[in-house]
N, C-alpha and C positions, 0 to 999 in steps of 0.2 A: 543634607547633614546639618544639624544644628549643635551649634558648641553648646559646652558646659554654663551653666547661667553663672552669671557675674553683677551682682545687685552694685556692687560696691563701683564698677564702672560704668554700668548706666547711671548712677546717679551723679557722677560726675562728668558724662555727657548732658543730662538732662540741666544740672545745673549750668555748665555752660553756655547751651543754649540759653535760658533763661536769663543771664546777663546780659548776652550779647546779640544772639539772632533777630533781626525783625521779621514778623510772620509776614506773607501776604493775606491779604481779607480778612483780618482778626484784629479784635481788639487786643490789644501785646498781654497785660493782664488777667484779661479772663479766660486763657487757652492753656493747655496742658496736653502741650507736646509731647505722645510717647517716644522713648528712648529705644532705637532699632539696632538691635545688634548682627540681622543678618535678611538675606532670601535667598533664596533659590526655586526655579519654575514658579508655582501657583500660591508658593507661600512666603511667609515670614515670621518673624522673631525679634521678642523682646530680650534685655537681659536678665527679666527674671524667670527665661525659660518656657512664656505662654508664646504659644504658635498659633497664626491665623490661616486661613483660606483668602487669598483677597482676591475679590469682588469688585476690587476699580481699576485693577491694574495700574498698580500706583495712581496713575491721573488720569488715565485709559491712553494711556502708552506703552505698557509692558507686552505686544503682542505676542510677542516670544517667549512671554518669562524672563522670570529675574537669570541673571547669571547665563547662559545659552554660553556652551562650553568655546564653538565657532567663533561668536561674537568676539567673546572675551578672546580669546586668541589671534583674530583680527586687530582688534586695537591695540595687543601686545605687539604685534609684530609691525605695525602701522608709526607706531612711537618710537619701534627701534630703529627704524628704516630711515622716517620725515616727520617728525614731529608735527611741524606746521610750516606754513608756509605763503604766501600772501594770496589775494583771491587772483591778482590780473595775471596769474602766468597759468599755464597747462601742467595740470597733477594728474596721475595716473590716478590717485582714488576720487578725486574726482570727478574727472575725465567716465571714470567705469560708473560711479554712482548715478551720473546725468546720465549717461546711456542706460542702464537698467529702469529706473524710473521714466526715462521716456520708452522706452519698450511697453510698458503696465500702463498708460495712461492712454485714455481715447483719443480719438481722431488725429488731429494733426499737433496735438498739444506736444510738440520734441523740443523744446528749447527750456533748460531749467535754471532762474534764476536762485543759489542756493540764499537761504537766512538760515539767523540761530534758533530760531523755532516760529510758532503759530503767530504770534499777533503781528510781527514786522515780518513777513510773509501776508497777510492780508493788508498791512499799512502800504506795500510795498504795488499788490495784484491795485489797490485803489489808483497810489499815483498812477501806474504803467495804463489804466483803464481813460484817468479824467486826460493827460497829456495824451493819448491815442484818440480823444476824440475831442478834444478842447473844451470840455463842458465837465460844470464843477458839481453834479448832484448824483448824487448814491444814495440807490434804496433797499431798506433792510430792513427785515423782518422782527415784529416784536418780540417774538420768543425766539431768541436766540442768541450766541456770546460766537463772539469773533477775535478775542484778544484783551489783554489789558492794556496797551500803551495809549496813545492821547488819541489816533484815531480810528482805530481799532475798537477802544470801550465805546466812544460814539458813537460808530455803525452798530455794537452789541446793539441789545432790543430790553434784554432782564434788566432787574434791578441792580447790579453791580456797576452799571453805566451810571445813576442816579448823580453820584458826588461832584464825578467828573466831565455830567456834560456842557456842554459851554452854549450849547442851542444855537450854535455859529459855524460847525462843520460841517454843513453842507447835506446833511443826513436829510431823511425822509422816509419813515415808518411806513408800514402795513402791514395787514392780516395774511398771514401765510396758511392756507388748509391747516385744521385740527379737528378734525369731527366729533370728537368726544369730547370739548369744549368750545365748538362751533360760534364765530363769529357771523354766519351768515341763516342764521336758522335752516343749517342743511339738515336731512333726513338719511340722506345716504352717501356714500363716497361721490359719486355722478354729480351730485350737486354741489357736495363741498367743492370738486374741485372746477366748476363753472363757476360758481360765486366766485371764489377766490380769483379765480381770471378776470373774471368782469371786476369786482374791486382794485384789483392789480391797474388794470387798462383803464381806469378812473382816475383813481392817483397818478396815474403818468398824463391822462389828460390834461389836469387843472396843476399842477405842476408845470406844464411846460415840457414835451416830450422831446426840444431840441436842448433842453438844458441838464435831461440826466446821461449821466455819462455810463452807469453802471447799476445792477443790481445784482447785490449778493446774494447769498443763500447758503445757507449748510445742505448741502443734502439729503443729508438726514441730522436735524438737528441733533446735538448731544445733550449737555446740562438743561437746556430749555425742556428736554422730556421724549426725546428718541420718538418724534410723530415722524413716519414713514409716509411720505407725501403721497394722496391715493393719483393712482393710474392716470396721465394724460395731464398731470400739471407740469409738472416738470420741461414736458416738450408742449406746454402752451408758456412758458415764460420762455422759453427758447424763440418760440417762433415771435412771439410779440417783443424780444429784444432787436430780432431782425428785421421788423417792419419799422423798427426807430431806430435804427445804427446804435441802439445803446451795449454795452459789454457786458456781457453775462458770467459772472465769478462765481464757482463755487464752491465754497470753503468743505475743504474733505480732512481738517485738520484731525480732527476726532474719529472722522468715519473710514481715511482712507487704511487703506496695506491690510489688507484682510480680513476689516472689525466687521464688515457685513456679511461676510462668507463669499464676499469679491476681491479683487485687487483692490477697486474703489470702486464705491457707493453709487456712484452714477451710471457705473456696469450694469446696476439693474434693470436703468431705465433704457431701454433700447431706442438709438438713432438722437441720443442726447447729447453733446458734448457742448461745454462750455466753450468761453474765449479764455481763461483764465481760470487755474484751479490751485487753489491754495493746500499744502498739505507739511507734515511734520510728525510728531510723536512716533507712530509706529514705524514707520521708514526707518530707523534704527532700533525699536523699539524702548527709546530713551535711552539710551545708553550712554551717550554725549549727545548734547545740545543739537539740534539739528532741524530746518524749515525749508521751503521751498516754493518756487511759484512755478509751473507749469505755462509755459508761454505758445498761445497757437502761433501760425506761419501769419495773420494778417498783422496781429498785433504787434511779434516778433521785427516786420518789416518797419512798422514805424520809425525803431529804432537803430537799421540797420546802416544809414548813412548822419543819423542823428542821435549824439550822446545820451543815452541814459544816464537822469541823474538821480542816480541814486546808486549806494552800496551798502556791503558792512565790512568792516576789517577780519570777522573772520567767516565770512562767505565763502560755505565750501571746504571748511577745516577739514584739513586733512583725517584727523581721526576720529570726525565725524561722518565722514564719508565713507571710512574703511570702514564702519561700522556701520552703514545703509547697505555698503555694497556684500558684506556678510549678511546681513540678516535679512536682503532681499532674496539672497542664494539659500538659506537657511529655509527660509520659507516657500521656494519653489521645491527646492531636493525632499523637506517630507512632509509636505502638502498640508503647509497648515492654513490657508484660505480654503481648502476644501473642509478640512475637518472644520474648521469654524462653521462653513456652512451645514455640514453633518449635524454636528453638535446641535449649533442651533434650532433644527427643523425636527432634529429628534429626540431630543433630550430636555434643552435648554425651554424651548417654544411647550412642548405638552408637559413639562414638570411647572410650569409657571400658571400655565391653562389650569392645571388640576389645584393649585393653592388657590387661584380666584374663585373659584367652589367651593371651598374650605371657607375661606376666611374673608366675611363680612367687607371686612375694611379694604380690600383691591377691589377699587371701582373697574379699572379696563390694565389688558394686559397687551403690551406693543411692544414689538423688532424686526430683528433677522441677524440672524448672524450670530453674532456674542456680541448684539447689542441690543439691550433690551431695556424696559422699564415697567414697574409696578406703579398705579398711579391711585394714590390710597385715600378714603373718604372716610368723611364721619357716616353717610348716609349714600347707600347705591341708587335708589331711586331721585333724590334730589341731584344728587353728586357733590355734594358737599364737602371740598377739599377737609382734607383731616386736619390741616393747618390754616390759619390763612394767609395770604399771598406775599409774599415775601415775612413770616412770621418769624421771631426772634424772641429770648428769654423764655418767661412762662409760656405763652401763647405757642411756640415749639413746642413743649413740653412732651408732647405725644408723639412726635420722630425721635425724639432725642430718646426717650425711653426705649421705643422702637430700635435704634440706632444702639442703645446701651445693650439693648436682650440678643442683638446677633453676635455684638462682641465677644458677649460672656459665653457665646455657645462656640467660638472659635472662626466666627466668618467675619471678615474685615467689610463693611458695604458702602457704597456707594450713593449718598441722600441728599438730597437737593430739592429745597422748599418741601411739596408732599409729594415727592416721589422715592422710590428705592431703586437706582437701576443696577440690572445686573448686566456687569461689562469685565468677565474673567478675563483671562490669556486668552488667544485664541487658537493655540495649543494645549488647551486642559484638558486631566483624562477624563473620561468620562466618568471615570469613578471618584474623582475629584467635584466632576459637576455637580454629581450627583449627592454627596456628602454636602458640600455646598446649600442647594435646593431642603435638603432636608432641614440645616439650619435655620435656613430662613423659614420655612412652614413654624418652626418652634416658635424663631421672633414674633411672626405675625401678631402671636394672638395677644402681645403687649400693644398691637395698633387695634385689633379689635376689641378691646375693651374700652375703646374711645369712639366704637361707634353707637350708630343711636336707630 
């Protein structure tokens, strides 16, 4: 349903904001905040009555959709009951949320430390990684974002870390597989994903392999560009963390509760499981604030006669948990990890296939699930990012047009440096998706007029 348009109160939302909000990642000045009057499921609304399809799920955390009638009645009845309550005692939604998440999660990962979302949930898998093995070095992939706080943006890899790194946390870079921008002059999957091990198992060399304590990973990165790691990397950083006692973390913050058409993302790769998995967003599907650390039985043990130091004061909110523990149940009762996977493989994946034939400017098309990206060029043969790397003002010019031509067609998107990724609900109808897909095929051709 969307109400009657109301100019006259968006604009004194918008002005508010304008006084008073600070944006993140934005210069406060040059941004222009629309004024959101409402959503429900796959869409939303301004108050001057234009409706969108969106295409990030708010931040790729709406897996349920906006509004889910359960949810919401969950955390009505969650507030009426316990508001809140401190983290050190036993809460039943609690208590239930940690149980269903460790039920959906590999191996012997049962132990869930909760946070208020993704970046102090990775700040957190770090400490629990360097105190379980006494050793202060973490390694982390260039492409790739792990959080904002202080060390959290450190371990990231993108450019967002640039402002805030201090070159003193402990960090240490490397190439993670990307075959379509290959660091290793690969030719095929096979290779990309032997170089990448061999460079991996280099770095840890000359580094000093009793001083890394950890190596992270997204599993399937997200804003970095949704590269789906090819076959047999995944369980070679596994096995060569076991030949060095190093802890192997891997942030499912983006990818985990259904976006891949799994529970989580390392579901795919079989006889995978990490020491430590970090996750958030969809576990409630934002609905309140909510993060988590997945703890195995070794790691666990560390600190079983020995304090963990570390918490948060509201670890495990109560009505943030009432609302994992509905929307985990939501999404078993009508199977939307499966339909994401449906979607994806039959909808999503060949309507994406068919616009990279269309339209010049999609250099390569990557996913699964309802999680996907378009990766757009001036030039397919060269590959000539359509922007350049990390571009801003003019030099954007050509997303941001791009970016402008889906809006005006009714699809909200998702664009990051030169990519467009499509990361809907992952309970969108199909007829939604597909409405979707169409607008984008129209956007394109404002990016293909920028190639050459």
């Amino acid at each position: 349903m969307t109400p009657q348009p109301n100019p006259q109160v968006g604009a004194a939302v918008k002005a508010a904001d304008r006084a008073h909000v600070f944006h993140s990642w934005s210069a406060q000045e040059l941004i222009d905040p629309p004024a959101i009057a409402g959503a429900e499921g796959s869409r939303f609304w301004d108050y001057d009555g234009n409706r969108y399809l969106d295409f990030t799920s708010g931040l790729v955390f709406t897996n349920i959709g906006y509004q889910h009638p359960k949810v919401v009645a969950a955390i009505q009845e969650q507030a009426a009951t316990m508001t809140t309550f401190a983290p050190a005692y036993a809460v039943e939604a609690r208590s239930e949320a940690a149980r269903l998440i460790a039920e959906r999660t590999p191996g012997d990962l049962d132990k869930i430390f909760f946070t208020n979302g993704g970046a102090d949930a990775v700040e957190h898998a770090v400490r629990m990684a360097r105190l379980h093995t006494g050793r202060p070095k973490v390694l982390s992939a260039y492409r790739s974002y792990h959080g904002g706080t202080e060390q959290a943006i450190n371990i990231t890899g993108d450019p967002r870390r640039w402002a805030s790194d201090s070159g003193s946390a402990g960090v240490v870079r490397f190439w993670a597989p990307f075959l379509y921008r290959s660091r290793f002059y690969a030719e095929n999957e096979a290779q990309e994903c032997e170089r990448a091990l061999r460079h991996l198992e280099d770095t840890i060399a000359f580094e000093g392999p009793q001083t890394v304590a950890a190596i992270i990973l997204e599993t399937i990165p997200g804003t970095a560009g949704i590269m789906v790691p090819p076959p047999g990397y995944l369980a070679g950083v596994r096995e060569i963390c076991d030949r060095h006692g190093i802890v192997f973390i891997l942030d499912e913050v983006m990818a985990g509760f259904g976006r891949t058409g799994e529970w989580f993302a390392v579901d795919h790769f079989e006889g995978v499981v990490p020491d430590l998995m970090t996750f958030a967003k969809g576990v409630n599907s934002g609905y309140v604030p909510l993060g988590g650390v997945a703890i195995s039985a070794a790691v666990a043990e560390t600190f079983a006669r020995r304090p963990y130091p570390g918490g948060l004061t509201y670890s495990g909110h109560p009505l943030a948990c009432a609302a994992a523990v509905a929307t985990i149940r939501v999404m078993a009762e009508e199977g939307i990890v499966e339909q994401a996977a449906r979607l994806g493989a039959d909808v999503i994946g060949p309507g994406l296939a068919e616009l990279a034939e269309r339209h010049p400017s999609v250099g390569e098309v990557r996913g699964v699930g309802m999680f996907w990206a378009l990766e757009l060029v001036k030039n397919r043969e060269t590959r000539e990012p359509l922007v350049p790397y990390n571009a801003t003002g003019e030099a954007n010019a050509p997303m941001a047009a791009f970016g402008a031509a889906a809006k005006k067609r009714g699809l909200w998107p998702f664009i990051n440096m030169n990519r467009t990724h499509v990361v809907p609900p992952c309970n969108i109808t199909e007829a939604d998706a597909k409405e979707g897909l169409a607008a984008l095929d129209e956007a394109l051709t404002e990016a293909d007029a920028h190639t050459r």
